[in-house]
C-alpha positions in Angstrom: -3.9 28.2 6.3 -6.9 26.0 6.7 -7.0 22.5 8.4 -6.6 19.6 5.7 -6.8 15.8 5.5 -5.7 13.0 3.3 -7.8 12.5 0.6 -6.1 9.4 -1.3 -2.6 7.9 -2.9 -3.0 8.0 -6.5 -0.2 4.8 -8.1 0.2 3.1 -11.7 -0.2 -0.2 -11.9 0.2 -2.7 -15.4 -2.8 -4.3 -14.3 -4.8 -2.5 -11.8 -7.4 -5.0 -11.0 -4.6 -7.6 -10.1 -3.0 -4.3 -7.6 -6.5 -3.7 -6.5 -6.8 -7.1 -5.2 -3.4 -7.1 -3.6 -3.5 -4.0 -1.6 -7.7 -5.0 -0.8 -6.1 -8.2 0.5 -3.3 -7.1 2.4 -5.6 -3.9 4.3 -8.5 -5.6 4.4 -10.4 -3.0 2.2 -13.2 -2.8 -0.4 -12.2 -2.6 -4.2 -14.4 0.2 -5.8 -14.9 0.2 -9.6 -13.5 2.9 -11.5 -12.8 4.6 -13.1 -10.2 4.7 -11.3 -10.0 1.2 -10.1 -9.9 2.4 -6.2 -8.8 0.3 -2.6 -10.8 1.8 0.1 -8.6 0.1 3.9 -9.9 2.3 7.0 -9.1 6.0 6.3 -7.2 5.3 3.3 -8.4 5.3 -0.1 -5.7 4.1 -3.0 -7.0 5.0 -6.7 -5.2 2.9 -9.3 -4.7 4.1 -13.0 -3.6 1.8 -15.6 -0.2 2.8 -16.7 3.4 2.1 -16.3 4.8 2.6 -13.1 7.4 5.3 -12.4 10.6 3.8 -12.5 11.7 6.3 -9.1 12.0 4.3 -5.9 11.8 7.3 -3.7 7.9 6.9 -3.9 5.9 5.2 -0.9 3.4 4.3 1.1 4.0 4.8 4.8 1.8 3.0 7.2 2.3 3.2 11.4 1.4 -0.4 12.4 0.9 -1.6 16.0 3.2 -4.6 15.0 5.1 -6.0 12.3 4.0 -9.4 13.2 0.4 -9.7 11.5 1.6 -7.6 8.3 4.6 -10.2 7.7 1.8 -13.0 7.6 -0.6 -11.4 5.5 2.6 -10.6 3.4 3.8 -14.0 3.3 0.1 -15.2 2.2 0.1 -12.9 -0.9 3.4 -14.3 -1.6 4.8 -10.5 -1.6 8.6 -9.5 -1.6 9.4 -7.8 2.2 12.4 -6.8 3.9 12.7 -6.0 7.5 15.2 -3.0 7.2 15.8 -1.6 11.7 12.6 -1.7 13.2 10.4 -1.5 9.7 9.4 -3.3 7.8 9.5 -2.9 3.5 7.5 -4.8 0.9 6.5 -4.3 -2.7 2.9 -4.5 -4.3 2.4 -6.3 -7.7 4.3 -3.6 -9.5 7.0 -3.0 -6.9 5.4 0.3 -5.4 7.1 0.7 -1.7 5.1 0.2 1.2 7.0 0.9 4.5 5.6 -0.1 8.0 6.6 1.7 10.9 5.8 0.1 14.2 3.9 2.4 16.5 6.3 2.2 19.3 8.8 4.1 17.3 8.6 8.1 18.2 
């Protein structure tokens, strides 16, 4: 099998320029016009179609974080929903999509 790499998280939004600016905000990314409406953060690129969200919560975004700290300001200044669950942290985007942190201490 050949070597592969992330290419990018496809999620639904209701309104994807409102999630665009959320998750731009919150990884300090670009927003790149569509179509689709895209986040580019780092590494990570997040394309955004205009839809209704799946209604499953098993779907997420997992991101390993040197500390919670920082992301539970930035959180708190986009006036996102978290929950510190153990040692990670949970919040919810504009249309409740999951993103979990992970602190990079943990193995």
């Amino acid at each position: 099998m050949s070597p592969f790499t992330f290419d990018h998280l496809g999620i639904v939004a209701t309104d994807p320029p409102i999630t665009a600016r959320f998750w731009a905000s919150l990884l300090e990314g670009t927003v790149e016009p569509g179509p689709p409406l895209a986040v580019r953060a780092g590494g990570l690129h997040i394309a955004i179609d205009a839809g209704t969200p799946p209604a499953s919560r098993g779907l997420h975004l997992a991101l390993r974080v040197d500390a919670l700290d920082p992301w539970i300001h930035r959180l708190d200044a986009l006036g996102a929903p978290w929950e510190r669950v153990a040692d990670r942290l949970y919040a919810l985007d504009p249309d409740r999509f999951v993103l979990e942190l992970v602190p990079s201490t943990r193995p």
